[in-house]
Residue frames as a rotation matrix with the C-alpha (Angstrom) as fourth column:
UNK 1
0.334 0.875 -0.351 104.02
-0.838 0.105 -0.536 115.45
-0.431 0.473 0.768 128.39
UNK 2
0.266 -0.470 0.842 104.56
0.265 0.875 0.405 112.52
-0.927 0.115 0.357 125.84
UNK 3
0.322 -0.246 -0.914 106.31
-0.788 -0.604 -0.116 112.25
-0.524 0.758 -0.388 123.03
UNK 4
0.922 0.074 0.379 106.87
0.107 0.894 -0.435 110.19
-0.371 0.442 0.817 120.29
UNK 5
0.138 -0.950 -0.280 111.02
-0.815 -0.270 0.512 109.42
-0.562 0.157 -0.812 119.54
UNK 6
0.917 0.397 -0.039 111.55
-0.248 0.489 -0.836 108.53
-0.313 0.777 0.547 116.36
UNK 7
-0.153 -0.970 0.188 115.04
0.515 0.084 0.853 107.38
-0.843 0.227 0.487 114.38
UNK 8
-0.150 -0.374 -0.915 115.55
-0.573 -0.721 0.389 109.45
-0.806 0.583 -0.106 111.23
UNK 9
-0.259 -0.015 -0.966 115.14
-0.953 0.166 0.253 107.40
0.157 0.986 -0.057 107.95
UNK 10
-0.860 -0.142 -0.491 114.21
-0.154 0.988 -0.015 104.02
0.487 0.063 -0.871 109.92
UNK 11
0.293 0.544 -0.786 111.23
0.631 0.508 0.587 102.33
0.719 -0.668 -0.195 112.04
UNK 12
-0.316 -0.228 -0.921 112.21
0.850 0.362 -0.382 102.60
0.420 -0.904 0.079 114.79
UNK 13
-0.271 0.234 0.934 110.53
-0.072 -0.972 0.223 104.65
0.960 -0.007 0.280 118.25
UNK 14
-0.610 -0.133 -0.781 109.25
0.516 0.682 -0.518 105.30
0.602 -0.719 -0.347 121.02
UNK 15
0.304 0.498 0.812 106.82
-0.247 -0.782 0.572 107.11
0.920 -0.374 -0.115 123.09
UNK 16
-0.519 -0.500 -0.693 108.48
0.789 0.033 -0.614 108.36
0.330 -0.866 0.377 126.16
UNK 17
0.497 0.868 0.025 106.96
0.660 -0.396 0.639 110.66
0.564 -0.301 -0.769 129.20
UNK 18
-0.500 -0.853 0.149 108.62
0.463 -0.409 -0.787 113.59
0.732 -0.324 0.599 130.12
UNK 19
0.396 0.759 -0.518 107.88
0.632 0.184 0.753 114.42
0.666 -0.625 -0.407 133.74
UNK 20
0.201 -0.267 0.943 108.14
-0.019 -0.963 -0.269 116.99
0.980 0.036 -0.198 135.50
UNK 21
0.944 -0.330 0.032 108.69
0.082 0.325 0.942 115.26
-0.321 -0.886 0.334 139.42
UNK 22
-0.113 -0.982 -0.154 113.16
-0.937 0.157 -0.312 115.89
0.331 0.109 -0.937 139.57
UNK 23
0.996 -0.074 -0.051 115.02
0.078 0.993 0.085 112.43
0.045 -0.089 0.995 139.95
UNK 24
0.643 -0.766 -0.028 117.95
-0.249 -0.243 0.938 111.63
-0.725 -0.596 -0.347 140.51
UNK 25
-0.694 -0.717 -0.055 119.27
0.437 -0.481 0.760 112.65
-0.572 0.504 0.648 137.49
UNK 26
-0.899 0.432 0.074 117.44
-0.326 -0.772 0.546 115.92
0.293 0.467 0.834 136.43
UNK 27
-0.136 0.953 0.269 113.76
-0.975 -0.082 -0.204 115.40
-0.173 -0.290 0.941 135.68
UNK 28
-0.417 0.018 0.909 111.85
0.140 0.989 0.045 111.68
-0.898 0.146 -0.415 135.06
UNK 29
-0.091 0.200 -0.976 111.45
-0.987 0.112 0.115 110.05
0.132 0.973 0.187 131.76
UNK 30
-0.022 0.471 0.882 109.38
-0.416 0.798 -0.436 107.10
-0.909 -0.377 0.178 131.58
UNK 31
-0.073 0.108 -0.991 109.19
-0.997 0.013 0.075 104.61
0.021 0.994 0.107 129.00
UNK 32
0.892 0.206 0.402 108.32
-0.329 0.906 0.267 101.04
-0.309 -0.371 0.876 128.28
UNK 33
0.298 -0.845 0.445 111.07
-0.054 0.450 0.891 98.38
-0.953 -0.290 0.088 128.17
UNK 34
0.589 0.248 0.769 110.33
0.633 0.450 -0.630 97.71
-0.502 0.858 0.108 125.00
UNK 35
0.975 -0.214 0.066 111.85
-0.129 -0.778 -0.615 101.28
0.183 0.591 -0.786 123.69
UNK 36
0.305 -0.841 0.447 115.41
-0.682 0.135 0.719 99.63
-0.664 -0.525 -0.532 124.62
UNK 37
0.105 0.044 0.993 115.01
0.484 0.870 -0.090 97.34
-0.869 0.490 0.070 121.89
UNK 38
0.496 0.598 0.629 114.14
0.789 -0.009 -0.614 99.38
-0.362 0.801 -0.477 119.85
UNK 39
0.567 -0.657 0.496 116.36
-0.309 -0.728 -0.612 102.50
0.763 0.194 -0.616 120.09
UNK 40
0.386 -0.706 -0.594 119.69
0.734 0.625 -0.266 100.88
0.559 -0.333 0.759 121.89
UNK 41
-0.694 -0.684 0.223 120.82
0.327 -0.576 -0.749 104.40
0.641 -0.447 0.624 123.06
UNK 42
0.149 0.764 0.627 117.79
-0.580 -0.446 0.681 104.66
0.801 -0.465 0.377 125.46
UNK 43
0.514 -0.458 -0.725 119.65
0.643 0.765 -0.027 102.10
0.567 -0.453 0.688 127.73
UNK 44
-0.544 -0.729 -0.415 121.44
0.834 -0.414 -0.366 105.13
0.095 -0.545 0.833 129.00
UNK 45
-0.122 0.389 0.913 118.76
-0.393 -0.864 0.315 107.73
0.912 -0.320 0.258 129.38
UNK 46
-0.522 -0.111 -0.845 118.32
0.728 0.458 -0.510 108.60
0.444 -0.882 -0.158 133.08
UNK 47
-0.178 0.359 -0.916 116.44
0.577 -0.716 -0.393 111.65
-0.797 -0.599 -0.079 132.99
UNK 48
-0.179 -0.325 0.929 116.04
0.979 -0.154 0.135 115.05
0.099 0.933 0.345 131.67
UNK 49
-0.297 -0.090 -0.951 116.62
0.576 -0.811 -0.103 118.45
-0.762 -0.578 0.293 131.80
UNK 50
0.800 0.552 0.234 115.30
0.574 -0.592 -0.566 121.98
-0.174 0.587 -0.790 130.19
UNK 51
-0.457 -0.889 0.014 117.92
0.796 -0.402 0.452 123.84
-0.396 0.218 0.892 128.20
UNK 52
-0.458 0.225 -0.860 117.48
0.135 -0.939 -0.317 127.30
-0.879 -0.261 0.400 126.58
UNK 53
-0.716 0.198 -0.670 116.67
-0.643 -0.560 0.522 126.05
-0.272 0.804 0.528 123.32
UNK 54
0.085 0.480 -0.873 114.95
-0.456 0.798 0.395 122.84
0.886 0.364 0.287 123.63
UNK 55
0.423 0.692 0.585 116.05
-0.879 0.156 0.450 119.54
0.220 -0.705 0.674 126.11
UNK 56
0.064 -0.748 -0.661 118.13
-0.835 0.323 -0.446 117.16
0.547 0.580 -0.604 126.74
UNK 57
0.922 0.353 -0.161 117.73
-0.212 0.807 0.552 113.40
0.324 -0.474 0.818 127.64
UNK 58
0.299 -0.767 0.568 120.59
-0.919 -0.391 -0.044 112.94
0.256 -0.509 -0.822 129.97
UNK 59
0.166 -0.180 -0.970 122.05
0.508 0.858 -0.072 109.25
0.845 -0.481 0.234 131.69
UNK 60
0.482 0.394 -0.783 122.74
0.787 0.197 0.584 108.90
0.384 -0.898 -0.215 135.17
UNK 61
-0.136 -0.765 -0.629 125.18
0.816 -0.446 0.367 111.29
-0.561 -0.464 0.685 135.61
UNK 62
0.534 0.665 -0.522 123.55
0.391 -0.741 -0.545 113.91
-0.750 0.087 -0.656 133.95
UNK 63
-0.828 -0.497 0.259 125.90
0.331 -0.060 0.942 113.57
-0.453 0.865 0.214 130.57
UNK 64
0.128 0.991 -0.044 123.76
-0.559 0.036 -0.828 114.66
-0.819 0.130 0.558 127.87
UNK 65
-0.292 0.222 0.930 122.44
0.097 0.975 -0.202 112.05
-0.952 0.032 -0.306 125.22
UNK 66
0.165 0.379 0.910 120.38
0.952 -0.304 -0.046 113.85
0.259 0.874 -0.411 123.01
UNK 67
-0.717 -0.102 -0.690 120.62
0.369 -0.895 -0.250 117.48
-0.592 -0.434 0.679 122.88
UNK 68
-0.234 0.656 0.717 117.29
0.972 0.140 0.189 118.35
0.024 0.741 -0.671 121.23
UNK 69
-0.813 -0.160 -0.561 116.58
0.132 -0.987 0.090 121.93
-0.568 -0.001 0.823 119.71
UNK 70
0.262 0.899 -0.350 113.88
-0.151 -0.320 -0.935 123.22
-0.953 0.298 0.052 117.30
UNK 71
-0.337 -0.507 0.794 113.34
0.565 0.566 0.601 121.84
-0.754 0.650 0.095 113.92
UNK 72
-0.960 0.088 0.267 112.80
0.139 -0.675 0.725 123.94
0.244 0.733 0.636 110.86
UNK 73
-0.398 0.913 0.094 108.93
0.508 0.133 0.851 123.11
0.764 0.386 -0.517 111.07
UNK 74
-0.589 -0.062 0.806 109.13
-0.606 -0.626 -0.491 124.57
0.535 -0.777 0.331 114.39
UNK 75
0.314 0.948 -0.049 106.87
-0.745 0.278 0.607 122.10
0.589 -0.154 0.793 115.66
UNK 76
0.933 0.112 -0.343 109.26
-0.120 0.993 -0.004 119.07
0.340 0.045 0.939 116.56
UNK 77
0.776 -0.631 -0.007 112.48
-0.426 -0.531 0.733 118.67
-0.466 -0.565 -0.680 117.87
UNK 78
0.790 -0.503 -0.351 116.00
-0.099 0.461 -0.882 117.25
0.605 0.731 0.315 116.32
UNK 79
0.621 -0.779 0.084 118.81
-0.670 -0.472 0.573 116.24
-0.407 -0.412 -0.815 117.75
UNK 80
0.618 -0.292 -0.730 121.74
-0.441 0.640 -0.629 114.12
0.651 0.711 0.267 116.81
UNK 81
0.935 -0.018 0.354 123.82
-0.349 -0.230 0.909 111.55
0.065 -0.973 -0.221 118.57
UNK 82
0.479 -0.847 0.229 127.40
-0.243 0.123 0.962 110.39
-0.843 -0.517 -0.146 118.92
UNK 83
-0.505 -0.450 0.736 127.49
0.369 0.659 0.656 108.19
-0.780 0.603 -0.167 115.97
UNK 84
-0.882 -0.200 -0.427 125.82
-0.161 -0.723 0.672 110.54
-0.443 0.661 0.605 114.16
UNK 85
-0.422 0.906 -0.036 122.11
0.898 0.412 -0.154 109.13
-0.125 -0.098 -0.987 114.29
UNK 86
-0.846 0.186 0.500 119.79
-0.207 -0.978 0.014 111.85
0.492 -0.092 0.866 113.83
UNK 87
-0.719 0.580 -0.382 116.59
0.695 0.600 -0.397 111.60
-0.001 -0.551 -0.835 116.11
UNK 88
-0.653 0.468 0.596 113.26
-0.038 -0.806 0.591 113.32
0.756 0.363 0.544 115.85
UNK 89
-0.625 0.610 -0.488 110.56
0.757 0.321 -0.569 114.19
-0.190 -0.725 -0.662 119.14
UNK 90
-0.337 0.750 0.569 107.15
-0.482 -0.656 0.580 115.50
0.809 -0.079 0.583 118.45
UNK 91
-0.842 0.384 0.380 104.57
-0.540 -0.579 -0.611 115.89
-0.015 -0.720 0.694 120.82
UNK 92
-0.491 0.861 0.132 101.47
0.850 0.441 0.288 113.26
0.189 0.254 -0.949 120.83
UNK 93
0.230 0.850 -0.474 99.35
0.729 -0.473 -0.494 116.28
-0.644 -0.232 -0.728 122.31
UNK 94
-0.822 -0.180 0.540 99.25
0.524 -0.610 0.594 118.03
0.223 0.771 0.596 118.95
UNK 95
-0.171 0.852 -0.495 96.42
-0.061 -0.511 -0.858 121.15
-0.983 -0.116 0.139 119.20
UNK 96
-0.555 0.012 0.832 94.41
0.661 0.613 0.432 120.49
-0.504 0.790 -0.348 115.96
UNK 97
0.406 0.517 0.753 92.20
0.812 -0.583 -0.038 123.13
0.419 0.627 -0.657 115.55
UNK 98
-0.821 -0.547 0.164 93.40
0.399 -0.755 -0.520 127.07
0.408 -0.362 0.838 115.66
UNK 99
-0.650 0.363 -0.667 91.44
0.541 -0.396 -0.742 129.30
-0.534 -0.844 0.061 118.21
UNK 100
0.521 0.578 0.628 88.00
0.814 -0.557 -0.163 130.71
0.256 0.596 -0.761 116.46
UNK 101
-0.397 -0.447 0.801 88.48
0.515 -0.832 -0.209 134.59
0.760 0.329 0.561 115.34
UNK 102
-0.805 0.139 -0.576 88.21
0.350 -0.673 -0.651 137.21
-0.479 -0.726 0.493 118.52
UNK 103
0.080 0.949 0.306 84.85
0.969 -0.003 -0.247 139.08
-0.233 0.316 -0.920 118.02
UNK 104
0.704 0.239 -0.669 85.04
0.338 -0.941 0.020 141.86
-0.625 -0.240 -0.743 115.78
UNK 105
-0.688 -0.721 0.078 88.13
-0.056 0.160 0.986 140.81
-0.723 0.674 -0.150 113.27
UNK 106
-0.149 0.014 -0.989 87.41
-0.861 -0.493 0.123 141.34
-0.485 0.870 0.086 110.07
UNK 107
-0.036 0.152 0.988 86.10
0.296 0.946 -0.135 138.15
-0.955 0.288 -0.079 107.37
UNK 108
-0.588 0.110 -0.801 87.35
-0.788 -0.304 0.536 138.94
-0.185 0.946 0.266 103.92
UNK 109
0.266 0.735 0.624 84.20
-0.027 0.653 -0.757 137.04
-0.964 0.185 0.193 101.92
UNK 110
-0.346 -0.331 0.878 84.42
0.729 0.494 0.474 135.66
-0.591 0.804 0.070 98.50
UNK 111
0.598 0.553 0.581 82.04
0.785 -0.551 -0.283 138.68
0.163 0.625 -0.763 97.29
UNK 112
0.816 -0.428 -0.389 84.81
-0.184 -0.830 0.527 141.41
-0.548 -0.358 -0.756 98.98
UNK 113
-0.284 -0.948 0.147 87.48
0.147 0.108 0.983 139.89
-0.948 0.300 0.108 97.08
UNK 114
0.030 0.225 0.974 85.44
0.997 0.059 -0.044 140.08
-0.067 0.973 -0.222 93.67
UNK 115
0.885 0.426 0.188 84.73
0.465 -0.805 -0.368 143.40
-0.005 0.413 -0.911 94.21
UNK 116
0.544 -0.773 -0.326 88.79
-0.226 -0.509 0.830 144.41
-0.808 -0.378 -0.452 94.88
UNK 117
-0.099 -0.542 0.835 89.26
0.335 0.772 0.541 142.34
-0.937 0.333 0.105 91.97
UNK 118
-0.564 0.290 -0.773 87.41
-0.767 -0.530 0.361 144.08
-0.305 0.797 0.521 89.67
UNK 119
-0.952 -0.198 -0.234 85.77
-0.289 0.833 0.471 140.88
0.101 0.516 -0.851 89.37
UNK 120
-0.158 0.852 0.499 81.92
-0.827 -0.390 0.405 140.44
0.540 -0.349 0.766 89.71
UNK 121
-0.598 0.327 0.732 80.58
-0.516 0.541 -0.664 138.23
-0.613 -0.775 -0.155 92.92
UNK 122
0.520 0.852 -0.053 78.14
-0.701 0.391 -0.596 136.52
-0.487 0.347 0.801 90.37
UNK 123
0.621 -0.049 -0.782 81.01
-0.665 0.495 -0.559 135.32
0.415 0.868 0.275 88.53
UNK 124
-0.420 -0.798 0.433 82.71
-0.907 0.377 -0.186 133.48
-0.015 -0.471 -0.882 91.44
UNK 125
0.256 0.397 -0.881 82.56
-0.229 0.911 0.344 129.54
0.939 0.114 0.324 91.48
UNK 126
0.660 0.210 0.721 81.72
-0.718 -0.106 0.688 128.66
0.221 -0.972 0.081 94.68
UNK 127
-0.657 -0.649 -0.383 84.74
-0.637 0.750 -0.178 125.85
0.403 0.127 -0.906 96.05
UNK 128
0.341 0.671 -0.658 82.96
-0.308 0.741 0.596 122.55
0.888 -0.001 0.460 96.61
UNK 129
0.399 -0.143 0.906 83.14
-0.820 -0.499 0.282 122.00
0.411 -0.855 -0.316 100.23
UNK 130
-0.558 -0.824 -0.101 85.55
-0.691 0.528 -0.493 119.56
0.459 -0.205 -0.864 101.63
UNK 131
0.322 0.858 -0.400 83.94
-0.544 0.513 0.664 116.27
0.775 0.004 0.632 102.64
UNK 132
0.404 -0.381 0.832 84.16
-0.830 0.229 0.508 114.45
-0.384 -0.896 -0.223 105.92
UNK 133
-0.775 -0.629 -0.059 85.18
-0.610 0.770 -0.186 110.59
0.162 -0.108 -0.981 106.55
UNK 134
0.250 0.879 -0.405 82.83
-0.523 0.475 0.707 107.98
0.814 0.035 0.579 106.35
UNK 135
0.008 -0.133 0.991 82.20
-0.996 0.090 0.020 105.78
-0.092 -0.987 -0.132 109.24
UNK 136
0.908 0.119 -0.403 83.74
-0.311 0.834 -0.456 102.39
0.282 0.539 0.794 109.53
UNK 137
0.800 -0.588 0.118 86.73
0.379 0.648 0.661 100.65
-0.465 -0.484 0.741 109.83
UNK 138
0.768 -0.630 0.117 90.47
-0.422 -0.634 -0.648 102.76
0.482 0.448 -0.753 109.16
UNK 139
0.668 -0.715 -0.204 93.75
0.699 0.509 0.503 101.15
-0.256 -0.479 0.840 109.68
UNK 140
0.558 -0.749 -0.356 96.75
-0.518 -0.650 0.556 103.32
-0.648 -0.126 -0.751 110.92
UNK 141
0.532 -0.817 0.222 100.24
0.734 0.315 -0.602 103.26
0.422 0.483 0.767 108.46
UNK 142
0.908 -0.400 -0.125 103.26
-0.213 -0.696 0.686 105.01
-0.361 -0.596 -0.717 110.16
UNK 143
-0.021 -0.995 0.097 105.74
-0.585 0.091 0.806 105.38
-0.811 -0.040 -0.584 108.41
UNK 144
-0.539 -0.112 -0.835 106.85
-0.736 0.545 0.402 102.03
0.410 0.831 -0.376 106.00
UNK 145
-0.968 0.183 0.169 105.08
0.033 0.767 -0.641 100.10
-0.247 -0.615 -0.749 108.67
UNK 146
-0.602 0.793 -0.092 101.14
-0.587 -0.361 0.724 99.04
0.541 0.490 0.683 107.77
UNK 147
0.080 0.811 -0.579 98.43
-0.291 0.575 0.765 98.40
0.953 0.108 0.282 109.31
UNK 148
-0.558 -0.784 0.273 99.80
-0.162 -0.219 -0.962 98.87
0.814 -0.581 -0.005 112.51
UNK 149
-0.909 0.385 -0.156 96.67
0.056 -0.258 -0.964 99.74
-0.412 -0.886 0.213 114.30
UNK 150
-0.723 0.413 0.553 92.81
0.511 -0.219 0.831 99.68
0.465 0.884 -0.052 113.56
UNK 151
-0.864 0.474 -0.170 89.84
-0.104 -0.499 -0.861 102.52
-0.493 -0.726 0.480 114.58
UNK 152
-0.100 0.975 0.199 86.25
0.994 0.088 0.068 101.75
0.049 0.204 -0.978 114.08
UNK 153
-0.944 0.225 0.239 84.70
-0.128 -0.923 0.363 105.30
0.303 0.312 0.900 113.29
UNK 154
-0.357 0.932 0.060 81.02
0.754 0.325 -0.571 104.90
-0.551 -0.158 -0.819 114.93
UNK 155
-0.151 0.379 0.913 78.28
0.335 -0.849 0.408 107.71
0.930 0.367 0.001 113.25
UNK 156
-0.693 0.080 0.717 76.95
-0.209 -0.973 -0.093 110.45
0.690 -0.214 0.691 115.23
UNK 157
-0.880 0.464 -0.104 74.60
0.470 0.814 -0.341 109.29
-0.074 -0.349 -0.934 118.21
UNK 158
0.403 0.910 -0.095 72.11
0.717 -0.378 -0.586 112.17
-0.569 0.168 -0.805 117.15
UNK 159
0.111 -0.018 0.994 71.22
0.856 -0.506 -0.104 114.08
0.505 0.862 -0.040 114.29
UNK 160
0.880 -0.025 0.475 72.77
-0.027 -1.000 -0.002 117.46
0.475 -0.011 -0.880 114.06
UNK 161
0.880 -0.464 -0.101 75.68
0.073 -0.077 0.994 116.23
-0.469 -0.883 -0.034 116.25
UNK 162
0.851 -0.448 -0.276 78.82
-0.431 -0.294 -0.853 116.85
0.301 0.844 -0.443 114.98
UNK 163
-0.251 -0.819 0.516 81.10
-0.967 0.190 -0.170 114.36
0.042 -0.542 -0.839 117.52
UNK 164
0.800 0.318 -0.509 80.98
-0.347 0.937 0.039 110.81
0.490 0.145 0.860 116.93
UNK 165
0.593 -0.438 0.675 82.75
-0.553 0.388 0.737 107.96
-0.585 -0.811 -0.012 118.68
UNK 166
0.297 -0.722 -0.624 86.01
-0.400 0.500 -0.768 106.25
0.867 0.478 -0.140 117.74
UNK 167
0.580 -0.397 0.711 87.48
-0.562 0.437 0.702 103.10
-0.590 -0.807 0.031 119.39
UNK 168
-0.292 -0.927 -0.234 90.87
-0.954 0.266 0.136 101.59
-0.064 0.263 -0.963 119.29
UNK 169
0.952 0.215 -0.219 90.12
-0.178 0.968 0.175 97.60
0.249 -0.128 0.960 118.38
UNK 170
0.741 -0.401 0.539 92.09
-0.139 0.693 0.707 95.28
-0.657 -0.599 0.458 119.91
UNK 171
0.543 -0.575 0.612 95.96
0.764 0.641 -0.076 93.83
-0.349 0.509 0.787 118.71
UNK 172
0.964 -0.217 0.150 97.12
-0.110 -0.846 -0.521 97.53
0.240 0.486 -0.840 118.09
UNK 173
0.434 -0.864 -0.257 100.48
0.881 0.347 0.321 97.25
-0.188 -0.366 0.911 117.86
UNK 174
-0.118 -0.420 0.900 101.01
0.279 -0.883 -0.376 101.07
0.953 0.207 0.222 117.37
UNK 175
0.112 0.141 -0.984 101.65
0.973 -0.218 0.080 102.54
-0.203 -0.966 -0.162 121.54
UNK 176
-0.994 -0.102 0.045 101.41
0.107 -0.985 0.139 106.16
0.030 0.143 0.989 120.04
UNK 177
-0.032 0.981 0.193 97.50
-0.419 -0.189 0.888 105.75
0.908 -0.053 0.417 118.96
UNK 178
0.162 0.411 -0.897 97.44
0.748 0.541 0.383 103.44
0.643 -0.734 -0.220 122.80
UNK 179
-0.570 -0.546 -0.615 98.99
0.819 -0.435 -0.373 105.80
-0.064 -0.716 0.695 124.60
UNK 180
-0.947 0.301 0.110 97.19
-0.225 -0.868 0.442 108.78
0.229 0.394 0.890 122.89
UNK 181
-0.650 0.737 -0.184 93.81
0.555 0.296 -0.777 106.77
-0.518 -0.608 -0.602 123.75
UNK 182
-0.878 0.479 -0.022 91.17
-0.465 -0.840 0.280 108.63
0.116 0.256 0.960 121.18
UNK 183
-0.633 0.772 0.064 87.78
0.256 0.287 -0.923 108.12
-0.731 -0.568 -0.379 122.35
UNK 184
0.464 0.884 -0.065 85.64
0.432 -0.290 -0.854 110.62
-0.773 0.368 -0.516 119.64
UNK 185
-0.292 -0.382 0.877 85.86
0.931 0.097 0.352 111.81
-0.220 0.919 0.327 116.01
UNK 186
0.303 0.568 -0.765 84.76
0.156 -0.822 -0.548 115.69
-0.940 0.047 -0.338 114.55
UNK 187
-0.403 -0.361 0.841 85.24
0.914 -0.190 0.357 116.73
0.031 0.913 0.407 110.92
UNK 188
0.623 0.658 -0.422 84.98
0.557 -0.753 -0.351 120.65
-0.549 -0.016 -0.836 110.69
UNK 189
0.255 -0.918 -0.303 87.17
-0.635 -0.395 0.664 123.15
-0.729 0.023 -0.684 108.72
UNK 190
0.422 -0.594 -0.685 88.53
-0.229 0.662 -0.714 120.12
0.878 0.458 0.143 106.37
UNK 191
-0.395 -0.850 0.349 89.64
-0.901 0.286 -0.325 118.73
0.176 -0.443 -0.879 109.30
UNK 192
0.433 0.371 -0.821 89.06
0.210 0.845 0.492 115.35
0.877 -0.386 0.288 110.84
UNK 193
0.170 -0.093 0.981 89.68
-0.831 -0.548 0.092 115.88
0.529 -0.831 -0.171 114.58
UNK 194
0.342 0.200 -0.918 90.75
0.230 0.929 0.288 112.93
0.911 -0.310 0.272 116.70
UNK 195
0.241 -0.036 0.970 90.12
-0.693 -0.706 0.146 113.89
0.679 -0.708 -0.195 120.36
UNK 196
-0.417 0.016 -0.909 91.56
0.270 0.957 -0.107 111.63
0.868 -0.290 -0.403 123.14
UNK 197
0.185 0.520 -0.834 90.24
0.724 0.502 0.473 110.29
0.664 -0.692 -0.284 126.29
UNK 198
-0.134 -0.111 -0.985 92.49
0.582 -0.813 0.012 113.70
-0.802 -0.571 0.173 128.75
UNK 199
0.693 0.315 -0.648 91.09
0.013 -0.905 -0.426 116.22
-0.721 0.287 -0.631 126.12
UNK 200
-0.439 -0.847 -0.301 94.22
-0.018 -0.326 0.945 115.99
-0.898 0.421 0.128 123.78
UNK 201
0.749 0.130 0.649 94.07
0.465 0.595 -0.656 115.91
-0.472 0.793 0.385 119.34
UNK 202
-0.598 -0.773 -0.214 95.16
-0.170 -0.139 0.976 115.75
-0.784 0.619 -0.049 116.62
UNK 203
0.212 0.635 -0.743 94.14
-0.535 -0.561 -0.632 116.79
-0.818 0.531 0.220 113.35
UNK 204
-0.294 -0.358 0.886 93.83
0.457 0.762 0.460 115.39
-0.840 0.540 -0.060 109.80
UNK 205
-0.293 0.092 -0.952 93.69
-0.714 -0.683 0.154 116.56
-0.636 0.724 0.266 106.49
UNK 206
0.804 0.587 0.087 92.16
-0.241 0.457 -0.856 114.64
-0.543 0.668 0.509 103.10
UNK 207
-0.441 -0.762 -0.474 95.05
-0.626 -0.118 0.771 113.42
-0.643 0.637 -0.424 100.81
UNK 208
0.125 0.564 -0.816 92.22
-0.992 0.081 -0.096 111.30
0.012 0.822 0.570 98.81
UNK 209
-0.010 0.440 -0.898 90.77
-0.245 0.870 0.429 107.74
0.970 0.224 0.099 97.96
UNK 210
0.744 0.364 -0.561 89.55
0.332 0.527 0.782 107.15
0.580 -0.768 0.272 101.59
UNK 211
0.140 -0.912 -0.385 92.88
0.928 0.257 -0.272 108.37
0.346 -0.319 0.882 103.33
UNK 212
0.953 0.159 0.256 93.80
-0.008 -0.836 0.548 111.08
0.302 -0.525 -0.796 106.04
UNK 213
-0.101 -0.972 -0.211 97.60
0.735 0.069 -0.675 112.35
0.671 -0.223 0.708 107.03
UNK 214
0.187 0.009 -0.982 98.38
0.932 -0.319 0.174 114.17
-0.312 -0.948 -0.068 110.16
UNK 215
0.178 -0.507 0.844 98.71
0.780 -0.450 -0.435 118.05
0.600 0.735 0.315 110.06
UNK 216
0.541 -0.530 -0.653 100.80
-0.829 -0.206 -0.520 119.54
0.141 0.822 -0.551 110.27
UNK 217
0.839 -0.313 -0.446 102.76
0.193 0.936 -0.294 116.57
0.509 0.160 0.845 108.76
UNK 218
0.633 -0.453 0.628 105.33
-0.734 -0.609 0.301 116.50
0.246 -0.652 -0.718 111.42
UNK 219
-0.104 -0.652 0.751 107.96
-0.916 0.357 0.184 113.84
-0.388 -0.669 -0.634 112.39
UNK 220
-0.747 -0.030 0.664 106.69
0.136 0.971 0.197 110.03
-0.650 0.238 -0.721 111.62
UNK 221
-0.787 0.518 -0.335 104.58
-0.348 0.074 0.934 109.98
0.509 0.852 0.122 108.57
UNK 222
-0.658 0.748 0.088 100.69
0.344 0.403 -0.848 109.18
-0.670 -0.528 -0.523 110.14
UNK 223
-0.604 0.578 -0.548 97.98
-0.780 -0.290 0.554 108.25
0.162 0.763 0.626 107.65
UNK 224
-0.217 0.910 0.355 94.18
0.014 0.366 -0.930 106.59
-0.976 -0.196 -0.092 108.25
UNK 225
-0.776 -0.006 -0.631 92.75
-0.584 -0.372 0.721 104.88
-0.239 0.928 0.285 105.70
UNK 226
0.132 0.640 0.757 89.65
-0.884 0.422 -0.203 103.48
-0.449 -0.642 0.621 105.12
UNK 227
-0.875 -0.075 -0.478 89.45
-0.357 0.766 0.534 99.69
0.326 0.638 -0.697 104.62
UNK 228
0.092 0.996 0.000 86.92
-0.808 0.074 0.584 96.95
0.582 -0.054 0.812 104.56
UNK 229
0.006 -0.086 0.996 86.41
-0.960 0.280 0.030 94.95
-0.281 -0.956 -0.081 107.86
């Protein structure tokens, strides 16, 4: 799949494809040139291979490079290299929303919990339901880096619909949201859904005044906010 490889406490990244065709050294890993600039020890990746706890980007000779394992969050990976760099790979194909409930599970309601409470269902305050995203113009921050990237939000193309269109404008200089490629928008749940173009998303959460952060908040810092065009 792809993945975004980040440096620890700096800028700096990359969105590399791990592939599953062998090469001649281990499996392929694709990336643009560009991620040589940017992270100097990708100059020696030549591959990669599956290990028992994670993965490991390898050079030609099947040394490994990174040795990448599971990070607390479980979600992402860590590893560290030579000079003591620390490096972080999540996944761009994040699953955003969690499988609806099997039919027949149980739905504790707001009136079952008054009544376990001792508390009466009349006197619950209902929670004020979580509002979508307006449609319009949102510019990506990653990280310390702003403005990186902007997405036009379109509205719904018919009432009642709950999937609207999003397109990447031009000059994006972020190759996670290019690569990732989101096509349509959904807000359900408190989420904001951003579905791409092969079927992947990734989810968002509210963190207020117009502004949306990836969740779970994994690896590079990703936040949408709206501005005016």
């Amino acid at each position: 799949g792809t993945w975004d490889l980040s440096l620890e406490g700096g800028r700096r990244r990359c969105v590399l494809t791990l592939a599953m065709e062998t090469g001649p050294s281990g499996r392929v890993a694709r990336f643009p040139a560009g991620c040589r600039r940017a992270l100097p020890l990708m100059a020696g990746i030549g591959g990669w291979l599956f290990t028992g706890e994670g993965l490991r980007l390898v050079d030609r000779n099947l040394r490994p490079v990174l040795a990448f394992a599971k990070n607390p969050d479980g979600m992402s990976l860590g590893a560290s290299a030579e000079n003591g760099e620390r490096y972080n790979l999540v996944p761009l194909q994040i699953a955003a929303m969690l499988p609806p409930a099997a039919p027949g599970a149980a739905t504790v309601t707001p009136a079952a919990n008054a009544v376990e409470s001792d508390t009466p269902a009349s006197a619950a305050v209902p929670e004020k339901p979580a509002e979508g995203p307006a449609s319009g113009l949102y510019a990506l921050d990653r990280a310390e880096q702003k403005d990186v990237c902007r997405l036009e939000f379109a509205l719904p193309p018919e009432a009642g619909k709950d999937t609207a269109p999003v397109r990447v404008l031009a000059d994006c200089r972020d190759s996670g949201i290019t690569v990732f490629d989101p096509v349509s928008w959904r807000f359900a749940n408190g989420h904001l859904t951003l579905k791409a173009r092969r079927g992947h998303a990734v989810s968002l959460v509210a963190i207020g005044e117009g502004r949306w952060r990836r969740d779970p908040e994994i690896g590079v810092p990703l936040v949408l906010r709206k501005v005016e065009p």
